[in-house]
N, C-alpha and C positions, 0 to 999 in steps of 0.2 A: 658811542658812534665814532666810527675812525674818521680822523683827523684828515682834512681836505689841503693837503699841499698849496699854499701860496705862489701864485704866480713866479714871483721871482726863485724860489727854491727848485721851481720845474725847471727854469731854464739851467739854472746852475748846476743839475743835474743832468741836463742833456747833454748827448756830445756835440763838439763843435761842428761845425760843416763840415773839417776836412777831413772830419774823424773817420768817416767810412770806407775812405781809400784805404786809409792806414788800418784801419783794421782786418779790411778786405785782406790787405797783405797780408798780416801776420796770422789770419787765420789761415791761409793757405802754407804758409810756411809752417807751420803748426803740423795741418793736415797732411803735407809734403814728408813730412820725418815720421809720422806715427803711421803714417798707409802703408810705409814704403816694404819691401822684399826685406830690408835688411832685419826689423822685425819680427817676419814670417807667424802674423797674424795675431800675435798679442797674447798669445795664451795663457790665463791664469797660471803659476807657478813654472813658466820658464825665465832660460834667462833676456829671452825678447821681450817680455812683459816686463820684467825689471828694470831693462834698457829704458821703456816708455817710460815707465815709475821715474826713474832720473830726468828724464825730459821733464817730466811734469812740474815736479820739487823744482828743477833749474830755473822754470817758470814764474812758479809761485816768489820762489827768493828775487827776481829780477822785477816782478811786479810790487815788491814791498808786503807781501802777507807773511805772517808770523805762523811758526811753525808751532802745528798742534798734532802731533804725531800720537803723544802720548804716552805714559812713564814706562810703558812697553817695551819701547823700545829703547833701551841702553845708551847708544846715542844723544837719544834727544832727536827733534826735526822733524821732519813733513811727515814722515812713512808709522802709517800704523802695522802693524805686524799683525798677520791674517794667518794664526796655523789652520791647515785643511788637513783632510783625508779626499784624497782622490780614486775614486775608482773607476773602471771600464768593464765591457764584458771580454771575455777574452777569444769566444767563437762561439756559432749558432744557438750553442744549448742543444735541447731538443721538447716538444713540447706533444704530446702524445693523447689523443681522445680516446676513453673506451668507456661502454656501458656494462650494465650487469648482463649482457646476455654474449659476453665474451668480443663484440664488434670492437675492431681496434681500426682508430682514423690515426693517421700520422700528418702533421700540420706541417707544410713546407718555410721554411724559412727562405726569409724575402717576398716570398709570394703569399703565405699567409698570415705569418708573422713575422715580427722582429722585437728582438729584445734589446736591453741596457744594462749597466755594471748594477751590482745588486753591492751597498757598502758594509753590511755588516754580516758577512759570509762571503769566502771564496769558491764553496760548492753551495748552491740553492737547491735543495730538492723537495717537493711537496706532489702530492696525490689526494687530490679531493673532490668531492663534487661539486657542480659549476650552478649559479643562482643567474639566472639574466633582472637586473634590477631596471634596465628601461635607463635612462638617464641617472638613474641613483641620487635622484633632488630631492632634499628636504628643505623644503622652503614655509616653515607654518603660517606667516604671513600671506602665504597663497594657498593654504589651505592642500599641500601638494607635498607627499610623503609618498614617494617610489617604492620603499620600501616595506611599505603597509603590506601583512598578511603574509611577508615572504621568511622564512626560516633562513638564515645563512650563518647559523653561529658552527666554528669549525670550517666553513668551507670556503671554494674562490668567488667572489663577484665576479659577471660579466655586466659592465657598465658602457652606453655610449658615451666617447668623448662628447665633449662643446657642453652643453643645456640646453631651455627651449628658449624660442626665438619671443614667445610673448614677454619675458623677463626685462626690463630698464635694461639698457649698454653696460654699464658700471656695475649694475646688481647682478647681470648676468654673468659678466667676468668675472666675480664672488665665484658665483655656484658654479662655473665650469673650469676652475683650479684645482690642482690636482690636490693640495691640502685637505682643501673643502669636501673633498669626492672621499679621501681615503680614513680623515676623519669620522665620516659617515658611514663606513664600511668596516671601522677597526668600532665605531660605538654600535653597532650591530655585532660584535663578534664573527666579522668573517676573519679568515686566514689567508688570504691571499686577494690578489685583485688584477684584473686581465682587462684594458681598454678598446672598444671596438669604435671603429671610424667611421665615420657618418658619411654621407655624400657629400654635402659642407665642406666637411673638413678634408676630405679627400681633395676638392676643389682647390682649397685656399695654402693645404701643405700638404700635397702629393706622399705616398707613402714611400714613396721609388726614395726621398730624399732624407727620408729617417734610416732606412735602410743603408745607406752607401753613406751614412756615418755612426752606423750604432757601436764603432767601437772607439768613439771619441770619447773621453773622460769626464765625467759626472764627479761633483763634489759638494762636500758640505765641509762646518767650520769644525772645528774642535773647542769644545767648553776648558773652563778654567780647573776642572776636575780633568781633565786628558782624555773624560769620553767624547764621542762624535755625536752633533747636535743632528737628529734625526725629529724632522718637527710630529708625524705619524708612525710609527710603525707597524705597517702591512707591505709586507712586500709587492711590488708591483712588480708581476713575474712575464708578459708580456704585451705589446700590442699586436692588435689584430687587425688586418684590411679589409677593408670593404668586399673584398673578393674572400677572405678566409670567414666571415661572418659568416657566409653561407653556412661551411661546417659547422658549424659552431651552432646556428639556429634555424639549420633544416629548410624546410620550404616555408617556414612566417619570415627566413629574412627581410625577401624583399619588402613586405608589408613593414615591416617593423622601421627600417629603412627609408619608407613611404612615409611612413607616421613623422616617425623622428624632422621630417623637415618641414612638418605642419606647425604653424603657430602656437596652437597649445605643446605637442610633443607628448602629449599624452600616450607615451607606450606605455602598455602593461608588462609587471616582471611575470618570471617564473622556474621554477625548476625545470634542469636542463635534464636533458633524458643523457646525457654524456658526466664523467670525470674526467680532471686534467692532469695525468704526470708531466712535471714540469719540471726540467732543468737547466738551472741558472751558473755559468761559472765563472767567475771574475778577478780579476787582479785590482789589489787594495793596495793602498799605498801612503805615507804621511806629503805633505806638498804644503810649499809657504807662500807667502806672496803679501803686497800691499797695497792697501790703500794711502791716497795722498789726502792729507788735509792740513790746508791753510786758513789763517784768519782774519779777516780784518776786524778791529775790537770798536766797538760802538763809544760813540762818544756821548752820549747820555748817562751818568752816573746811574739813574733807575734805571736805565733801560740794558746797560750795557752787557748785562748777566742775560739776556735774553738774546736767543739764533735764529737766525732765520739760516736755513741751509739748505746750499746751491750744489746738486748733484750730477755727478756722470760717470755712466763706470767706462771704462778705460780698455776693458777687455774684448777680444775677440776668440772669433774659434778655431784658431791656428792652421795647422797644416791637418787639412783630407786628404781621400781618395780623389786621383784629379777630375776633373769637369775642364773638356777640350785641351786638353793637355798643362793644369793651371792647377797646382794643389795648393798655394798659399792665398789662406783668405783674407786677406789686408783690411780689409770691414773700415773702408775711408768714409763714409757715410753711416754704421754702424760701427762705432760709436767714434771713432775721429774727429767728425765733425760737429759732437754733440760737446767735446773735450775741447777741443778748438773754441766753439762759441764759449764755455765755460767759463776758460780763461780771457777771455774778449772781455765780457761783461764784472770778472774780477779788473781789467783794466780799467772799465769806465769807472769804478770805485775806488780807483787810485785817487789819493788826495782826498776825497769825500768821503769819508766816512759818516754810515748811516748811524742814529740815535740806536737801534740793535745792533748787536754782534752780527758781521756776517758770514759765517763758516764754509769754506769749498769745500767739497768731499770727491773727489774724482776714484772711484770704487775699481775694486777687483770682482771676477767672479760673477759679474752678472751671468755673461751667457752659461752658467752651471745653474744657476734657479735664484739669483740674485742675493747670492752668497755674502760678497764683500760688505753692501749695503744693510744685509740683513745681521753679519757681526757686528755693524758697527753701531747699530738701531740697539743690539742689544749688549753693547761696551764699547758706547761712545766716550771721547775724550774730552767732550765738556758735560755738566751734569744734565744728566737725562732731564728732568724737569726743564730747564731752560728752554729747550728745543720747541719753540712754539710753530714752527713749519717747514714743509718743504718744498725747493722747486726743480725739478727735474731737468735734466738735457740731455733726451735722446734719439738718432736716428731722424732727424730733420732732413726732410728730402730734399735735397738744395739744388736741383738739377731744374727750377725754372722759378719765374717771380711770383713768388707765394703771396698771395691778398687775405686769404682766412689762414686761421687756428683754429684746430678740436683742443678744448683746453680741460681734459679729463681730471675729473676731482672738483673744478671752481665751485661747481653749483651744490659744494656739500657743505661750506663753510665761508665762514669771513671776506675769505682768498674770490671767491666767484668777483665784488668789484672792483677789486685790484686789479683785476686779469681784463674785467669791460673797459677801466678809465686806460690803463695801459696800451691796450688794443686801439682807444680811441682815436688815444692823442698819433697813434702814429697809422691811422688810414685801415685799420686791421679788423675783419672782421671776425668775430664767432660764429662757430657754427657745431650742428651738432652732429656726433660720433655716428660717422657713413659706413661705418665698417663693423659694425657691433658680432658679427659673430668671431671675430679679429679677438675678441677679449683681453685687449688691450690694457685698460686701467690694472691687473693685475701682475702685467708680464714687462714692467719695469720698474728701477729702482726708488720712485719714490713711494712705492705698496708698501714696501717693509717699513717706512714711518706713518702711513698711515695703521698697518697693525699695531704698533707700538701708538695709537691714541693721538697721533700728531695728523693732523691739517697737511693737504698735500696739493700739488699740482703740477701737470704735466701735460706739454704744448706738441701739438703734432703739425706740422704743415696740414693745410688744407686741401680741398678739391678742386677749390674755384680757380679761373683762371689757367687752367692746363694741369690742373695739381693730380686731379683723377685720373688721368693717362701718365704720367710723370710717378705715380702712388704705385699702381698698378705694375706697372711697367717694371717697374724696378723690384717688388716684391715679386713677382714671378720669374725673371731674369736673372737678376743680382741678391736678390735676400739671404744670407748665410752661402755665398758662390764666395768663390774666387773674383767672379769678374767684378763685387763691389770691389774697386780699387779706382784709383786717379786718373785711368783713362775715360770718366763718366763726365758728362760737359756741367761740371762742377761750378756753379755760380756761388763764385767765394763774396758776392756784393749780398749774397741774400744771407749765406751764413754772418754779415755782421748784422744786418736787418734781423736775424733770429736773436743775435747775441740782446741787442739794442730792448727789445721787446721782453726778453727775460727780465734782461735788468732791470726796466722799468717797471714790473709786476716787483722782483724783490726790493727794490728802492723803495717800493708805499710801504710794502708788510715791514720791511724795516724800521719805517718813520714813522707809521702812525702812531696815534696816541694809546691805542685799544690791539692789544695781543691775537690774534689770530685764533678765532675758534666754529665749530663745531656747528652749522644751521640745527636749531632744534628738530628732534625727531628722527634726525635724520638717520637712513639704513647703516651704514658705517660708523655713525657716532655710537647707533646701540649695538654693534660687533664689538668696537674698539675702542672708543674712548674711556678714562679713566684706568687704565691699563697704569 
């Protein structure tokens, strides 16, 4: 049973009264220097993202955490060394339908598809016949295998994005990740795979806006062998719109379309009466970068070999195509303000050291597929065992007084009353995931420890209290724009109110008596635990 903190150790733990101006401050000062132009959006493996990486480390050393960089790097210090491969596409492709009876469809880019950098070839070209699998879910616990009856070995899948809406929040983000989806399609022996966009998803990310960046760079890391860690391979050769669907599935789209945003989602697959010549051409490239990790060392001799680890990746998506004349995207709210709290709540642990180790990780590479976090999950710089959890900080919407948390992961393990007595003690309530086709639990960095069998959690601002007009608002305006930047009416008092409340969740997982694990049964412990 974990260990109930004594009155007096809670206080001693909290910050003082006047702590919140001061942190107010320096989180904004924080946010001030990593939002700014001079930056120019943070992007994994330039030298504006390096610039932040020094901010960070200047950080950490001034806050008194011990450099855990790792024997990596030559130096010594904060910076773990992140080798990538970078890729983009380099122009449209071309993506071409024809049947056996000589009919040739020619697919327009941007209007009915768009592609992305393909990393292990710089010409892609494949011609085969196209399977529609319905959602492509294999879920045997629901009795639901899309795939049932359909022949696809050799050819492309046509799959809809998202999953069905009947699926758990958490378990649905599972099955509508692109892992999940291509795993599925490469254990079937397809050759290729083609995403089509739902109504959903049209709604929630527009295609107009994959489009006017699909020749932003995609990357993954590089193994200790010098090949490029590709977690599936099937090539994923393009996606499709809502409006290109049509071609693609004739007069059942609309039905199909219809289906897909019913609760079960029960669409049936089937062979397509079309083939796809497709071509993919890309520029490939090596790219470095780092992540920051600091430590403070647990003062419990049993304990002290044990992590709890406090996350945020650091990265943005640089310079686009501009949006009202504005092509730096400074991402002050993604993820500035998640790096900002970060380091806030490494301050409340100045001087107090928790009975666990408590490790910062301030990552690269997220916005590439959660890169940085995902090398370091698998060549981390203290011993993998150790790492008994993690706590995420990301994209906290801090533009009004947040009352609740969706706190994705608590209710899978240990971590869930850490996260209620936390919440408590400071007026905060819980609530559950109002955005579930968002598939959030997978699309940030504390996932890649949860697939590596570690205990996770990860806090979103709330609805309540103006949060869902605030939530909203800002994901369809500002989300991956230029205009997230510091002229948004930024309330630097709630980002220490975020910091405050992190802290105080990894404060218990630190001090209890009982190591952070796994609710029995649970859907994630049997994907990933024991890993």
């Amino acid at each position: 049973m974990k260990r109930l903190l004594p009155l007096c150790a809670l206080l001693l733990a909290s910050p003082a009264p006047a702590q919140p101006d001061r942190a107010a401050a320096d989180i904004k000062a924080d946010m001030a220097y990593l939002a700014s132009d001079k930056l120019k959006g943070r992007e994994a493996g330039t030298p504006e993202y390096d610039m932040a990486a020094r901010y960070v480390a200047d950080r950490m050393k001034l806050i008194g955490l011990v450099p855990k960089g790792g024997s990596d790097n030559p130096g010594g210090g904060y910076f773990q060394h992140v080798p990538l491969l970078a890729y983009r596409a380099t122009d449209p492709g071309s993506m071409v339908l024809h049947d056996k009876n000589g009919h040739v469809v020619p697919l327009v880019f941007g209007a009915d598809y768009v592609v992305s950098g393909y990393g292990q070839s710089p010409n892609l070209k494949m011609d085969a016949p196209l399977v529609f699998v319905g959602y492509g879910l294999i879920a045997p616990e629901h009795g639901r295998d899309d795939y049932a009856g359909l022949d696809v070995r050799g050819k492309i899948v046509v799959a809809l994005s998202g999953a069905p809406k009947f699926l758990e929040s958490e378990e649905r983000a599972y099955y509508r990740s692109g892992h999940v989806k291509l795993a599925a399609a490469l254990a079937h022996g397809a050759a290729g795979y083609v995403s089509i966009g739902t109504l959903t998803g049209e709604r929630l990310h527009p295609f107009a806006n994959s489009v006017r960046r699909y020749q932003s760079w995609d990357m993954t890391w590089i193994t200790p062998n010098g090949s490029p860690f590709f977690a599936v391979n099937v090539p994923e050769l393009a996606g499709i719109s809502v409006a290109g669907a049509h071609k693609l599935l004739g007069p059942d789209a609309d039905r199909i379309l219809a289906e897909a945003e019913t609760k079960a989602g029960a669409v049936k697959g089937f062979a397509l009466p079309w083939s796809l010549k497709a071509q993919v051409h890309s520029e490939i490239k090596n790219a470095e970068s780092e992540n920051i990790v600091g430590l403070l060392p647990g003062s419990d001799p049993k304990l002290k070999d044990q992590y709890v680890v406090l996350s945020a990746h650091l990265d943005h998506i640089g310079i686009t195509p501009p949006v009202n004349g504005d092509s730096i995207n400074n991402g002050a709210l993604d993820n500035a303000s998640g790096v900002a709290t970060t380091l806030e709540a490494a301050r409340l642990f100045a001087g107090k050291p928790a009975r666990r180790s408590v490790l910062f990780l301030i990552d690269t590479a997220e916005e590439k597929g959660l890169i940085g976090a995902e090398y370091f999950a698998h060549n981390p710089t203290v011993p993998r065992a150790g790492m008994v959890a993690d706590v995420d900080l990301d994209m906290p919407i801090l533009t009004y007084e947040f009352t609740d948390v969706v706190a994705f992961g608590a209710g899978r393990s240990s971590i869930g009353p850490s996260v209620r007595r936390a919440a408590a003690g400071m007026d905060v309530k819980l609530s559950p995931d109002p955005m579930p086709d968002e598939g959030i639990f997978t699309r940030s960095d504390h996932y890649r420890f949860v697939e590596q069998g570690i205990p996770a959690v990860f806090l979103a601002t709330g609805f309540a209290n103006g949060g869902e007009a605030a939530t909203r608002f800002f994901l369809k305006n500002h989300y991956h724009k230029p205009s997230d930047d510091l002229s948004q009416p930024i309330r630097y008092d709630m980002g220490a109110k975020f910091a405050r409340l992190n802290y105080a969740i990894t404060r218990e997982l630190a001090d209890g008596d009982a190591k952070p694990s796994w609710n029995k049964d649970d859907f994630f412990a049997g994907k990933f635990a024991g890993k």
